[in-house]
N, C-alpha and C positions, 0 to 999 in steps of 0.2 A: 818382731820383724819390721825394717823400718818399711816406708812406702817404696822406696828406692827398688829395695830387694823384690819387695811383690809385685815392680811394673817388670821387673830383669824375667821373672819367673812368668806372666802373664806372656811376654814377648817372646821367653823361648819355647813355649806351647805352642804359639804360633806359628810359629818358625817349623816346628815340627807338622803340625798338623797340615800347610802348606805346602812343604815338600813330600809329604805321601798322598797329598791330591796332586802334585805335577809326576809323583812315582807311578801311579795310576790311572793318570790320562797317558802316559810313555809308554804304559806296559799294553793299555788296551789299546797304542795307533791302529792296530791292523784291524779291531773289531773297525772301528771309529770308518777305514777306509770303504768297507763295505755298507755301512749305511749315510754314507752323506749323499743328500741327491744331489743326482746327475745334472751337470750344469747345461748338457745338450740334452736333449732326446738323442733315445741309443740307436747307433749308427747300425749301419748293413754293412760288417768289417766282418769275414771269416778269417780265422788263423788256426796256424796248425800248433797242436799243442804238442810236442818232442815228447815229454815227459809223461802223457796220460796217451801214445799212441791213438791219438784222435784229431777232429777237426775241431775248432770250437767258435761260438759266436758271442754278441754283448750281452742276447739276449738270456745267456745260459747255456744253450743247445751245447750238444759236445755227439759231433756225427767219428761213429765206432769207424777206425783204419786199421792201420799197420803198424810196424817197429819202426821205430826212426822217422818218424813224419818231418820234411823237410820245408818244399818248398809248394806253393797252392798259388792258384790262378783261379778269377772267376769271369765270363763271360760279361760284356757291357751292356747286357739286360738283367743280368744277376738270376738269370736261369739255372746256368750251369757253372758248379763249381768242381776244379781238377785239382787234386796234389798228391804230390811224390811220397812213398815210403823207401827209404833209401836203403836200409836191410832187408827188406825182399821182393825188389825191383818189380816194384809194383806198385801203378798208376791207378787211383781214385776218384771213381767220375760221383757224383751227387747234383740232385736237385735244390734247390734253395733251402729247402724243409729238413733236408739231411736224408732224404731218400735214397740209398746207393743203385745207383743205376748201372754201373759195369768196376769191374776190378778187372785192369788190362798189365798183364807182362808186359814192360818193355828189355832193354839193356840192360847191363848190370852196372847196379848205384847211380840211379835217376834222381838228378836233383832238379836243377831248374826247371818248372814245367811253367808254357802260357799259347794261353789262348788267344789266335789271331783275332783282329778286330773284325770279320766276320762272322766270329764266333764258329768257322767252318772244320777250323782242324787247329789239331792243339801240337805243338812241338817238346818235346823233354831231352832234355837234356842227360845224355847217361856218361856220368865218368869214369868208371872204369872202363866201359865197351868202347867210349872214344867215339860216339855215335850220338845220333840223334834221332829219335824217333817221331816218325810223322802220323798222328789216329784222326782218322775223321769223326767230326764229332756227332755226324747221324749215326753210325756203325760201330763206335767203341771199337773200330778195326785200326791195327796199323795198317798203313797202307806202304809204308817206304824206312828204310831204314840206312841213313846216311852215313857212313864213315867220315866224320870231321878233323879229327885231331887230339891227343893226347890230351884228356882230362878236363870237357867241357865241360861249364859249371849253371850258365844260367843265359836265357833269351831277352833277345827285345824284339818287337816287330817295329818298323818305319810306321811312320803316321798312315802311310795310304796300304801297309799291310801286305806293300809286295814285295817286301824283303825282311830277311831274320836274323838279328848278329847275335853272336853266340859267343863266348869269352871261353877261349881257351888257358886254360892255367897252367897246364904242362908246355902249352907250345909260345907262351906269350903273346900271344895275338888274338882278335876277333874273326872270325868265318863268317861270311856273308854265303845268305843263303838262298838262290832268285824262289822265292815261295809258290809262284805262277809252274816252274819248272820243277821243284823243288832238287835244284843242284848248285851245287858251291860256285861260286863266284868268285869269290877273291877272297887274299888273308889282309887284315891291318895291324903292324906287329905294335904290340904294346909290352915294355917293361913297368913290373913285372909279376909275376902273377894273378891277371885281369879276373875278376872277382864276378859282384852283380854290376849289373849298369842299366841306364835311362838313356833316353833321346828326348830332343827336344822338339815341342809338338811341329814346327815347321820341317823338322826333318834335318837342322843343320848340322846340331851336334850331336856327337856319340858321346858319355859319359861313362868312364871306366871308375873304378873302385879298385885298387892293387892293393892286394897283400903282401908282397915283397918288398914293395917300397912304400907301402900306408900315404899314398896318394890316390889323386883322383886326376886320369888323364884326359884333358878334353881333344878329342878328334872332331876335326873338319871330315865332314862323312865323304864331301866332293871332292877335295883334294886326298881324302885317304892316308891323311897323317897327323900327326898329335902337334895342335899348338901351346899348348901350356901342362905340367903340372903344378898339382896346388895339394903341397902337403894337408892329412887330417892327422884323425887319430889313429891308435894300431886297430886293425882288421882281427877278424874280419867283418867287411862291412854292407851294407843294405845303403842303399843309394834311391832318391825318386826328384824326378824335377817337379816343380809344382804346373799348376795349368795354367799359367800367365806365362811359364818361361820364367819367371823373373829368379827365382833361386833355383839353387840343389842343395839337398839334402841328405848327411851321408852320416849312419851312424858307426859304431866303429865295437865292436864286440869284445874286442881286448882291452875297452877301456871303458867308463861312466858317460860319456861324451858323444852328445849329437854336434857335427860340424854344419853350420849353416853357409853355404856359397854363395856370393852375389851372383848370377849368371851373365848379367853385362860386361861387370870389368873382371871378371874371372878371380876373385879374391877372397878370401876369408873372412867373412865380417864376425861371427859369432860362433861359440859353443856354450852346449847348454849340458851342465850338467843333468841323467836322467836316472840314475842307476847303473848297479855293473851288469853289463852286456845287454848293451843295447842291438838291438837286427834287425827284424822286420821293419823297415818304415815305409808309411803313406800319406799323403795330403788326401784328403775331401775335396770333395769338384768342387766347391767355391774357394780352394784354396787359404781358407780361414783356420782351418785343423792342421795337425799333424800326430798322428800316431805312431808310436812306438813301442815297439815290445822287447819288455827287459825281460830277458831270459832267467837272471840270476835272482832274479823278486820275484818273478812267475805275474808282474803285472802290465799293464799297458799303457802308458804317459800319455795324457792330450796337453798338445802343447797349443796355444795360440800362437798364430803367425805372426802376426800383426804386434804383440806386445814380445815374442822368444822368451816367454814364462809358460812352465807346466800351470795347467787349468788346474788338474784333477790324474789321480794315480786309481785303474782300475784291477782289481785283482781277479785275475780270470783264468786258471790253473795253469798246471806245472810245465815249463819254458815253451813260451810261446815267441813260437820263432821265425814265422813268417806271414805276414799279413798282404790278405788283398780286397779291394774295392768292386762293386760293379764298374764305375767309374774310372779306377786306378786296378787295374788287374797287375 
């Protein structure tokens, strides 16, 4: 055998033995995911887990709920956390620890739930009742139960917390809600099928999320009418403005695709791809993070802000699909 032949035969050993350590490190990505350490210390982020009927946290914790866990809200002391079980309309109150402190009936198919910024009373949102439920959160009692409009999905409070817009999906429009009176106010029509939505911390804009038209509409809250939209991707979509103002954030469920907003010139600057079905999103009160939970990985993306590159991919069980903050409820 000449020497020619014994380098060919050394080189294709090679070759082989190389590509079943890269078949190997491929096959084991997901062990691999679970132990790399954490680039942050783990955050104080509860989500609701769809798929395992529960709450769940970074730290592991997974607090026992309902069928169909939708959407959670937590308190801006991180006291108290609320979320929706959307097949047996029925409202989740817990303590930080996973303590269940009241399981409260509201409407039928409660989705959006959040807690004012006095942490006094929590609003939910019921879409089939068409209603909104008001509980005080000393009492786990409703106390009021609003008739709003065909098919409401999800709240926002104003910065000072005396008002609630609520995104009607059946009726196209936002319901304003006076929180002090707790009585409707006014409609703001939006096309078409207004989804989740943010404001922004001065109070000037409303930020819509549609699923009919897989945009994102920005309303002048004073004038009470939409000055721009700005196409993303297809819905449905989870939306958050960051705490500077300076973006929005809007992930998009029917696609891989977080769309990042300028919020000055109202523009599209980036998308990141994160996985298929992305939904829950949040910033971190320094606005340096972003979280996202892909449903269809059952993981949660931290993205940096600052660079719009995934950090780190956390695997925290099956569809986690809506996240909230102390900070970012």
């Amino acid at each position: 055998m000449s020497g020619i032949d014994k380098a060919a035969i050394v080189w294709s050993i090679a070759v082989v033995v190389i590509s079943i350590g890269i078949a190997l490190i491929a096959q084991d990505d997901s062990s691999l995911k679970s132990t790399i350490s954490p680039v942050h210390e783990k955050p104080e982020i509860f989500f609701t887990l769809q798929g395992e009927n529960s709450v769940g946290t970074f730290d592991g914790k997974k607090f026992d709920a309902g069928p169909n866990m939708t959407y959670i809200s937590v308190s801006s002391d991180g006291q108290l956390i609320i979320a929706s079980s959307s097949a047996s309309d029925t409202v989740f109150a817990y303590d930080k620890n996973g303590n269940k402190l009241a399981s409260i009936k509201v409407g039928q198919t409660p989705k959006g739930v959040k807690i004012n910024p006095e942490g006094t009373l929590v609003f939910v949102a019921n879409e089939k009742s068409g209603s909104v439920s008001i509980i005080e959160t000393d009492s786990f009692r409703i106390i009021k139960e609003i008739p709003i409009g065909e098919i409401p999905h999800n709240i926002v409070f104003s910065p000072g917390g005396d008002m609630a817009f609520v995104t009607l999906q059946g009726g196209d429009s936002v319901g304003i809600i006076d929180v002090n009176d707790l009585k409707i106010i006014d409609f703001i029509p939006v096309e078409k099928m207004p989804h989740n939505l943010d404001i922004t911390h001065d109070g000037k804009y409303l930020f819509t999320a549609n699923i009919g038209t897989s945009d994102v509409a920005v309303i002048d809250i004073e004038a009470k009418k939409i000055i721009k939209k700005i196409p993303v991707s297809t819905g449905h979509h989870g939306i958050d403005v960051s705490p500077d103002g300076s973006r929005v954030y809007v992930s998009g469920i029917g696609s891989n695709l977080v769309n990042v907003i300028d919020a000055d010139t109202l523009e599209l600057i980036k998308t990141i791809p994160v996985g298929d079905g992305p939904h829950g999103i949040r910033v971190n009160q320094d606005g340096s993070l972003l979280y996202v939970g892909i449903t269809k990985t059952n993981e949660i993306a931290i993205i940096n802000t600052q660079s719009l590159e995934i950090e780190q991919m956390i695997s925290v069980g099956k569809i986690p699909f809506w996240l909230a903050l102390p900070n970012n409820p």
